[in-house]
C-alpha positions as CSV (number, residue, x, y, z in Angstrom):
1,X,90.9,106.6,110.5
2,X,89.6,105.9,107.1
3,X,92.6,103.8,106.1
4,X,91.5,101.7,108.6
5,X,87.8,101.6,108.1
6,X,88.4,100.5,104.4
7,X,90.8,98.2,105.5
8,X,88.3,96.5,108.3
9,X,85.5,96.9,105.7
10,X,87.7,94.6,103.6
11,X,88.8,91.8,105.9
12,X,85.3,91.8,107.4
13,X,83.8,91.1,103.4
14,X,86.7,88.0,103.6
15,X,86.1,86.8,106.3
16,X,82.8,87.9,108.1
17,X,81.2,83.5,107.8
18,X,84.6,83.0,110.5
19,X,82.6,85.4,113.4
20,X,80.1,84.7,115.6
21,X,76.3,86.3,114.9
22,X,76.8,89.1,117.6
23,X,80.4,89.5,116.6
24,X,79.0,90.1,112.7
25,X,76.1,92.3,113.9
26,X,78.4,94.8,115.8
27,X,80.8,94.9,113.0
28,X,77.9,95.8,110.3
29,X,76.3,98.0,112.4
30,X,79.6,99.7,113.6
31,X,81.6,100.0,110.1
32,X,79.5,99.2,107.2
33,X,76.1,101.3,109.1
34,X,78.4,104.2,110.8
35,X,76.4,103.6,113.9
36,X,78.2,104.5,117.3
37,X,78.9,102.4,120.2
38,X,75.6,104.5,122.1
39,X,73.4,103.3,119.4
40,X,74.6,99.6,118.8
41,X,74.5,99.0,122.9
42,X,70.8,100.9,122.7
43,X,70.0,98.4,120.2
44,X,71.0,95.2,121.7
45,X,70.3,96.5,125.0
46,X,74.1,96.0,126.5
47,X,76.5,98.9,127.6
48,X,78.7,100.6,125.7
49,X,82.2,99.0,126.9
50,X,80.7,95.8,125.6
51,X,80.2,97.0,122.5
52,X,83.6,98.3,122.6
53,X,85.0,95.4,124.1
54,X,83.8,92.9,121.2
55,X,84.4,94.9,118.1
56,X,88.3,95.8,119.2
57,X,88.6,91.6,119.3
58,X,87.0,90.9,116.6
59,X,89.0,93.5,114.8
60,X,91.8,91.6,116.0
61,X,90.0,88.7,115.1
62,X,89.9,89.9,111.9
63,X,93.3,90.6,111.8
64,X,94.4,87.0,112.3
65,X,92.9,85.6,110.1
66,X,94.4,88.0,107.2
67,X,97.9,87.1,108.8
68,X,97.7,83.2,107.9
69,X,95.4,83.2,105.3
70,X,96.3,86.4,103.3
71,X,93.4,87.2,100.9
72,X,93.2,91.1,101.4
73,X,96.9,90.9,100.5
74,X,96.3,88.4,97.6
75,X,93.2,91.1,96.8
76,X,95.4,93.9,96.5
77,X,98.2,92.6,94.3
78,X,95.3,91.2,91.6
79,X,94.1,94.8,91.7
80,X,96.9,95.7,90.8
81,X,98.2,93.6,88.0
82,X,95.0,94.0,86.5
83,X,95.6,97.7,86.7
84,X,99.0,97.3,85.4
85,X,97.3,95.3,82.6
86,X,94.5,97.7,81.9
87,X,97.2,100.9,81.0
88,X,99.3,98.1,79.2
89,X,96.9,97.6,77.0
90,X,95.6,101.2,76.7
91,X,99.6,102.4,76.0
92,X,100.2,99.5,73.6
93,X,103.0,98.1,75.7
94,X,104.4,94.4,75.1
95,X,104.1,93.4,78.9
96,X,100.6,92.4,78.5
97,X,101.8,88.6,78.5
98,X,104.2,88.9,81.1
99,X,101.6,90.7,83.7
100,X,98.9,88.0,82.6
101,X,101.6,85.4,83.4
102,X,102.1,86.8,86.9
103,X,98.1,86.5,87.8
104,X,97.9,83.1,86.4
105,X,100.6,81.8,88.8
106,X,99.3,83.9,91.5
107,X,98.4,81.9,94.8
């Protein structure tokens, strides 16, 4: 469960200026504000399957848009390289060109 929490957290920082007001709202107040589906339909005074309804599409939403346009993926592997190029450097190893190489050309 919190594999996917990070991972929504994630693709709704990309791509949260896609959704709709409402569909942002329940997504901050349901993943980024831990609030439960009670206390978001409480709060905007609809019931609970509502709530449940619109956050599991926009989570799929959410989804679709990482599918074609790929920046969580594109996220990752930069945080990565610039991993691998952090213990390059701290180990002294001569792939420190070769790693900066790969994030240049990265699209």
């Amino acid at each position: 469960m919190l594999e996917k929490t990070t991972r929504m957290n994630y693709l709704f920082d990309f791509y949260q200026e896609l959704l709709t007001d409402k569909q942002r709202s329940y997504m901050e107040y349901y993943y980024l504000e831990d609030y439960s589906l009670g206390e978001i339909s409480d709060t905007f005074d609809v019931s609970r399957q509502a709530v449940y309804d619109n956050i599991r599409r926009t989570e799929t939403m959410l989804e679709e848009y990482e599918t074609k346009l790929h920046l969580y993926e594109r996220f990752q592997r930069r945080q990565q390289l610039l991993d691998q190029l952090k213990d390059s450097i701290q180990q002294g190893h001569d792939d420190v060109l070769d790693i900066i190489h790969t994030l240049e050309n990265l699209d």
